[in-house]
C-alpha positions as CSV (number, residue, x, y, z in Angstrom):
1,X,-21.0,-5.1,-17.0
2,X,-18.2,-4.5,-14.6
3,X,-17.1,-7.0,-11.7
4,X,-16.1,-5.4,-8.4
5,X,-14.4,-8.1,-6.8
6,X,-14.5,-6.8,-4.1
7,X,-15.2,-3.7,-1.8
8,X,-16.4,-6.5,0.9
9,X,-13.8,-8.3,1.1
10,X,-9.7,-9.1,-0.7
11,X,-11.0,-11.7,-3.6
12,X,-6.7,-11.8,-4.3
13,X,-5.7,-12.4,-1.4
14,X,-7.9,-14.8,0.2
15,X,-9.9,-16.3,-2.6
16,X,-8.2,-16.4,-6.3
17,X,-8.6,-20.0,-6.3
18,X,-12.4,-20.1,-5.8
19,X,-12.5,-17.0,-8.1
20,X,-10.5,-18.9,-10.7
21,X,-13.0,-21.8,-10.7
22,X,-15.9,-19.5,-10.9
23,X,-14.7,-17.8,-14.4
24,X,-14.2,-21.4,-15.3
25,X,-17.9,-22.7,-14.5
26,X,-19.1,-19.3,-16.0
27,X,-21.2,-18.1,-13.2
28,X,-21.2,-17.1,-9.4
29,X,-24.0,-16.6,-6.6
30,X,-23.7,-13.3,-4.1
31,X,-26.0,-13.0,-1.3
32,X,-27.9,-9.6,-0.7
33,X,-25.7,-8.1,2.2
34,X,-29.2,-7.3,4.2
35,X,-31.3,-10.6,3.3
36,X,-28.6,-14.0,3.0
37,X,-32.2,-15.3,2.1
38,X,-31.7,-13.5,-1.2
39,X,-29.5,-14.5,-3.9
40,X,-28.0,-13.4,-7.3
41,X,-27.1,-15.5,-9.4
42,X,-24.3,-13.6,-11.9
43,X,-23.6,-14.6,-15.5
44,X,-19.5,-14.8,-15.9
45,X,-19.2,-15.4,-19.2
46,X,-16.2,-12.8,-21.0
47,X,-19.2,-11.9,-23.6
48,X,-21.0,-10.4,-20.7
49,X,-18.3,-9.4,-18.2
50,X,-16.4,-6.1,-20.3
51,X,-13.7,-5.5,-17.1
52,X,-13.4,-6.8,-13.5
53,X,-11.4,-4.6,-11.2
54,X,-9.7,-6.4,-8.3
55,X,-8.9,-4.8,-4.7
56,X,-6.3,-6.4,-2.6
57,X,-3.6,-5.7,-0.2
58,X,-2.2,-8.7,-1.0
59,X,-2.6,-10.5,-4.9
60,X,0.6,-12.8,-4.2
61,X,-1.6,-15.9,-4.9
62,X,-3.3,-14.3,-7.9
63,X,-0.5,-13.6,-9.6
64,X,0.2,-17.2,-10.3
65,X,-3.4,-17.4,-11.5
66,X,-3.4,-14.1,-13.9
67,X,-2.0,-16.4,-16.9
68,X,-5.4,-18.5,-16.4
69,X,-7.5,-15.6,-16.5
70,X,-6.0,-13.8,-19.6
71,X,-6.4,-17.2,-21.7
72,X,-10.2,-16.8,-20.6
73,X,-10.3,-13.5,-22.4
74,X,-11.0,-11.3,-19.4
75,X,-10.1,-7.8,-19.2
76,X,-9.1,-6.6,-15.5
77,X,-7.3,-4.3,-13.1
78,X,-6.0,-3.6,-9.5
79,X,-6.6,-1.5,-6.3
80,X,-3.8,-2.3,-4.9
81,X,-3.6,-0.7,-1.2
82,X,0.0,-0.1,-0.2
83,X,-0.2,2.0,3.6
84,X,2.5,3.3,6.2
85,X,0.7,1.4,8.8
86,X,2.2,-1.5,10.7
87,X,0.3,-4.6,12.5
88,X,-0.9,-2.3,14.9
89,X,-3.8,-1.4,12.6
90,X,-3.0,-4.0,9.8
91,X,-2.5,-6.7,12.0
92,X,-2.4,-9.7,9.4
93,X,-0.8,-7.9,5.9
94,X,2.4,-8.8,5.2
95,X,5.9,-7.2,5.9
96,X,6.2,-3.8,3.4
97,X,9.1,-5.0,1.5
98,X,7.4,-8.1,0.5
99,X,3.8,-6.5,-0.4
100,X,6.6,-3.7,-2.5
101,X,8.1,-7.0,-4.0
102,X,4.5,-8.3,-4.8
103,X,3.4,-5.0,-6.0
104,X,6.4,-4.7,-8.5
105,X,6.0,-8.3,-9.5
106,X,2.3,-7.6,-10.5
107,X,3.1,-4.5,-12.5
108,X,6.0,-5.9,-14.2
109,X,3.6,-8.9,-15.3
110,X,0.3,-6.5,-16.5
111,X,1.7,-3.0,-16.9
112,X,1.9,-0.1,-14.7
113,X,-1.7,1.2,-16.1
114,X,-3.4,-1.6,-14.7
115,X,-2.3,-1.4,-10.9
116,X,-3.2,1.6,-9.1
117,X,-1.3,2.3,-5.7
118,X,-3.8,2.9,-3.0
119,X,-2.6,5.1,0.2
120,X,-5.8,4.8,2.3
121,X,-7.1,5.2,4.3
122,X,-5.6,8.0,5.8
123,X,-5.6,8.4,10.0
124,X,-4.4,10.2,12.0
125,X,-2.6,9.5,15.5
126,X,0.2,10.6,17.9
127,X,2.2,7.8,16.0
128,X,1.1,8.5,12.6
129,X,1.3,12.2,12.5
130,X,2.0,14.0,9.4
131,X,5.2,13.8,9.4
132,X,5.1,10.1,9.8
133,X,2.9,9.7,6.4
134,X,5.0,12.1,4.6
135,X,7.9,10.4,5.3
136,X,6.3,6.8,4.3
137,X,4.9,8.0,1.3
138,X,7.8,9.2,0.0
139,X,9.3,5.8,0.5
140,X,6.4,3.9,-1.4
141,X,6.2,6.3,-4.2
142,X,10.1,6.0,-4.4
143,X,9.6,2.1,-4.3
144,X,6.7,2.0,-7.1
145,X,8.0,5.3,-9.4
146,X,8.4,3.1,-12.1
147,X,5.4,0.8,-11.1
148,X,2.3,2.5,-11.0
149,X,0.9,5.8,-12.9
150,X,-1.2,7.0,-10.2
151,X,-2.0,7.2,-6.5
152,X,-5.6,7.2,-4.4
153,X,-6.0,8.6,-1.4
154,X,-8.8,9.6,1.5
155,X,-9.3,10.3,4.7
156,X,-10.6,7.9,7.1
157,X,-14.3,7.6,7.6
158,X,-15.0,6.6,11.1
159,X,-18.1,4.6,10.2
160,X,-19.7,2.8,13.8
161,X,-17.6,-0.7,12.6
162,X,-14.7,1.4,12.4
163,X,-15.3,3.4,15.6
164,X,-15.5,-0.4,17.2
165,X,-12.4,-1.4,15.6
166,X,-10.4,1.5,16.9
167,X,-11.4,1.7,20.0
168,X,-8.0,1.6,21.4
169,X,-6.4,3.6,19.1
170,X,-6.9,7.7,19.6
171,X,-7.7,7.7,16.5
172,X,-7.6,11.9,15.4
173,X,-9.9,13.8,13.5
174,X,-8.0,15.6,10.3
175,X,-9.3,18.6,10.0
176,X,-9.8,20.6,6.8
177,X,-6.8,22.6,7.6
178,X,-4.3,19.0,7.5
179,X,-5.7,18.1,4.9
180,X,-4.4,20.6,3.2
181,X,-1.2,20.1,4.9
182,X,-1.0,16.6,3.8
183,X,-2.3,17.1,0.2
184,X,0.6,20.0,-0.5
185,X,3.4,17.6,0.9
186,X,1.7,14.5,-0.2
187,X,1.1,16.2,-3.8
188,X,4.5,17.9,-4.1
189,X,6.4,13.8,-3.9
190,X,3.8,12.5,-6.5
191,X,4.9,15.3,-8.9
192,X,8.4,14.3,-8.2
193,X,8.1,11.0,-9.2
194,X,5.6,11.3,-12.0
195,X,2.5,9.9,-9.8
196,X,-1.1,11.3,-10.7
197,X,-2.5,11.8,-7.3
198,X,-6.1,11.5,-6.5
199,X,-9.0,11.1,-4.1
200,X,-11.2,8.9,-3.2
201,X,-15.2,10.1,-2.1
202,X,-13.7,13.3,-0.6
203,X,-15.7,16.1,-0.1
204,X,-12.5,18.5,0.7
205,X,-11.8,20.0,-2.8
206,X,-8.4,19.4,-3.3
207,X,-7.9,20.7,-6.9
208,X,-5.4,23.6,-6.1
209,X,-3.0,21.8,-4.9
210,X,-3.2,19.2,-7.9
211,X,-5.4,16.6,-6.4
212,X,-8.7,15.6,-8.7
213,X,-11.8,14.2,-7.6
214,X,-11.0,10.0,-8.8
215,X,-13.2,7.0,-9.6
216,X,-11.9,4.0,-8.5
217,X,-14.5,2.1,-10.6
218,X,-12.7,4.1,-13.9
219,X,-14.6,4.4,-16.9
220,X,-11.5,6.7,-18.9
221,X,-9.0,3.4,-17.4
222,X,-11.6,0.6,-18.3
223,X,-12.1,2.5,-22.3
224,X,-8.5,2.0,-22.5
225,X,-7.8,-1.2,-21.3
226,X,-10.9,-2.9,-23.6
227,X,-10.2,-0.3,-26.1
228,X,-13.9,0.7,-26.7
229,X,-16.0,3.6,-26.1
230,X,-18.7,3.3,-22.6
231,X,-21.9,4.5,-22.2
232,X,-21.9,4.4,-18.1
233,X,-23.8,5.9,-15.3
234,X,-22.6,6.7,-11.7
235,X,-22.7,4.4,-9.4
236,X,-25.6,5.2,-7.4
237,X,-25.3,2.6,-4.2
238,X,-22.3,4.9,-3.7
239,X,-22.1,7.8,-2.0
240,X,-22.9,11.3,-3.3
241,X,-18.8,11.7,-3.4
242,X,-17.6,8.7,-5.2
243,X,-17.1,8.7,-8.8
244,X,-17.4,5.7,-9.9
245,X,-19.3,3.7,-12.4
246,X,-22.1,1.4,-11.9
247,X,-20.7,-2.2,-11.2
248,X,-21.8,-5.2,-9.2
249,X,-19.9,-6.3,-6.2
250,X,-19.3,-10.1,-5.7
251,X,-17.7,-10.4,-2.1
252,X,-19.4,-10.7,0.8
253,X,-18.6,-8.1,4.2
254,X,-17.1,-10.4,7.0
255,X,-14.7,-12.5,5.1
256,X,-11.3,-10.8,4.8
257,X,-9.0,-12.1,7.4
258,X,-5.8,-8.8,7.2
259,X,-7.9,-7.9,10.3
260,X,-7.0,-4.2,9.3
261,X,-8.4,-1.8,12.5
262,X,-9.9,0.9,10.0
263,X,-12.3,-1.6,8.1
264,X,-15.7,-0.7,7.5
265,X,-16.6,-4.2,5.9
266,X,-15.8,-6.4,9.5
267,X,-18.1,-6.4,11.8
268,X,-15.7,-8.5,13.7
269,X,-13.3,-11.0,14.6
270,X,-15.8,-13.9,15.2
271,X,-18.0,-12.8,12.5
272,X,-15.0,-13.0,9.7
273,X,-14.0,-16.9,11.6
274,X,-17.4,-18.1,11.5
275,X,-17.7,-17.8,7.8
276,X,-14.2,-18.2,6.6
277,X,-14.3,-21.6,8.3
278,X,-17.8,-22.1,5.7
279,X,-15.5,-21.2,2.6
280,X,-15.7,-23.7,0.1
281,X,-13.6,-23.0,-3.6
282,X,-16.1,-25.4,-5.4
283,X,-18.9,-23.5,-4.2
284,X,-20.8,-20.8,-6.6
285,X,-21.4,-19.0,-2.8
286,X,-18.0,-17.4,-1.4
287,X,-19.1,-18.3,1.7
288,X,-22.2,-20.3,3.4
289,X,-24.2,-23.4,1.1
290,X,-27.9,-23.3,-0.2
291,X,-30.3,-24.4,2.0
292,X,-33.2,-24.3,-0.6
293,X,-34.6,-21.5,1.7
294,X,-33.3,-19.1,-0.8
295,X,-34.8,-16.8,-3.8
296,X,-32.0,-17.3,-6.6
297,X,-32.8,-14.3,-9.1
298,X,-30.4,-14.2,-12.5
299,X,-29.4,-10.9,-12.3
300,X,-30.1,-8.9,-15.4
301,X,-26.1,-7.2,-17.2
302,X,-26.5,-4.6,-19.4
303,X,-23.6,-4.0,-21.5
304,X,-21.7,-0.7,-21.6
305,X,-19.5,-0.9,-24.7
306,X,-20.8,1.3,-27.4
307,X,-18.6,0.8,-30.6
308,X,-14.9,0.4,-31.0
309,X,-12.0,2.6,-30.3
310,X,-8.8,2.7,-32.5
311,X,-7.4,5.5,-30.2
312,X,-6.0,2.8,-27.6
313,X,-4.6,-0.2,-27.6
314,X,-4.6,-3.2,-24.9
């Protein structure tokens, strides 16, 4: 089975150490994001878990816990989301140079192949026109040439969280037509610096100007990095647009404290407090305790490896 750790919330940034010690104990609980009452209890063990992929802004404190989770046996990779935005809309990530320093140190230490550069999501304002994310892109990618093999990007959603988060921000809609615009421009500087580019759950095709349909959740990426063959599904809790594989998703929405404006997974500032503050890294629950109110259900993992590739190696 494959880990998402996590959609909901940045596992790296916020919670490697808790993370750590649940590989170590071998198991975790995640609450059902409708019914808290409801809990899944998740088997850890590197027998049962083939790859985890990680998404972060920020892994600076998993980095120094990467050595820990190699000796375990685990097989992994990163989203790592690199924007153009400053604190205005990401008001708690870190300065770009250092999350550029991070991001190199982090590829340098796993390989290029294993940390995918994430420009997204992408809005539109009277500050961050076109221009101003053509120009910022070409300064990451210039950064991370030699860094990353590939690039993910999509336009904004404006979910009703994210509508709430934005209020003060005249926030754009991209049409179809800059779109376009972006993906030439945008498309043109990957070439240049040897950068697959691709989307994320877009429904604009993209394809003539060299941008593919991606999957985040990878099953060609995840085939190479446990060098074996994977018989897969799509994800279907995703929407009709994403690509990506089935996986199960161990974070919990309301927990990531870059208090980025464009989040669909904060509902809001008091919300993400409340249960921060209830974070314990001994606990198999990211966030919260057992009350004994709760159904704990072993979650079933079926295993997606089907025989064993000589094609690639780790």
């Amino acid at each position: 089975m494959i880990i998402s750790a996590s959609r909901r919330t940045d596992i790296p940034a916020f919670y490697s150490e808790w993370f750590v010690n649940r590989l170590n104990e071998g198991f975790l609980y995640v609450k059902n994001p409708f019914n808290a009452y409801q809990i899944s209890k998740i088997n850890l063990s590197p027998e049962t878990i083939e790859c985890i992929v990680f998404w972060t802004k920020n892994p600076r404190e998993m980095i120094d816990r990467i050595n820990i989770i190699d000796e375990l046996g685990y097989k992994y990779y990163f989203q790592f989301t690199v924007t153009s935005y400053d604190a205005s809309i990401e008001q708690n990530v870190p300065k770009k140079k250092e999350i550029l320093s991070t991001f190199i140190e982090l590829s340098k230490k796993i390989g290029p192949e294993k940390v995918i550069w994430r420009y997204d999501p992408i809005l539109l304002t009277d500050k961050f026109n076109i221009e101003y994310h053509v120009k910022w892109y070409e300064y990451i990618a210039s950064s991370l040439k030699n860094h990353t093999n590939k690039c993910i990007i999509s336009f904004i959603d404006m979910y009703k969280k994210c509508e709430r988060n934005l209020k003060d921000v005249q926030v754009q809609q991209v049409s179809n037509s800059n779109k376009i615009i972006l993906a030439k421009k945008l498309s043109n500087i990957s070439d240049s610096y040897n950068i697959i580019l691709e989307t994320c759950a877009e429904e604009t095709e993209l394809q003539d100007y060299g941008i593919n349909h991606g999957k985040c959740i990878d099953d060609f990426l995840i085939s190479k990095i446990i060098n074996s063959e994977l018989s897969v599904f799509k994800d279907k809790t995703q929407r009709q647009e994403c690509g990506c594989i089935t996986s199960i998703d161990i974070g919990s929405y309301n927990t990531c404290r870059h208090g980025c404006k464009y989040c669909y997974a904060n509902f809001s500032k008091d919300s993400v407090e409340k249960n921060c503050s209830a974070h314990d890294k001994s606990s198999p629950l990211l966030t919260g305790e057992i009350t004994g109110k709760e159904k704990i259900t072993e979650r079933k993992l079926s295993q997606i490896c089907r025989k064993q590739q000589t094609l690639f190696n780790n």
